[in-house]
C-alpha positions, 0 to 999 in steps of 0.5 A: 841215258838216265833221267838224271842226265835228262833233267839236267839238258831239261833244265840247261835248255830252260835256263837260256830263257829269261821268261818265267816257265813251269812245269805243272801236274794236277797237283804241283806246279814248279820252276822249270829252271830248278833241278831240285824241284823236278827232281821233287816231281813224279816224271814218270806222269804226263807233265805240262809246260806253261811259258809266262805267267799273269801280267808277263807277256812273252814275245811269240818268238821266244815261245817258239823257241822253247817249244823249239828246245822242249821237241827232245823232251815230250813224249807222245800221249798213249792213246 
């Protein structure tokens, strides 16, 4: 399976969500529910996932079922 096929089940599980979610590097911080700009994003660095945002409060239920859905995608940390 490619990157490409990836991105778009990543993104497919994301978009379930009505809750604001990004995906973060040091320098860039973009909408998870967008192909375009993971695409625009370098995957082969660690990237971080931030549910919610200031002022949107996000019921721990619904966190817990990205985090759910987000298990097929992480990769563990090299050591």
């Amino acid at each position: 399976m490619d990157n490409g096929d990836k991105v778009n089940r990543f993104v497919i599980a994301m978009s379930k969500y009505r809750c604001p979610i990004h995906l973060t590097t040091k320098r860039y911080k973009v909408d998870a529910k967008s192909l375009i700009g993971i695409f625009g994003m370098d995957l082969t660095k660690p990237l971080t996932v931030e549910i919610g945002s200031p002022g949107n409060q996000v019921e721990k239920e619904q966190i817990d079922a990205v985090l759910q859905d987000l298990e097929e995608f992480t990769v563990p940390a090299a050591v």
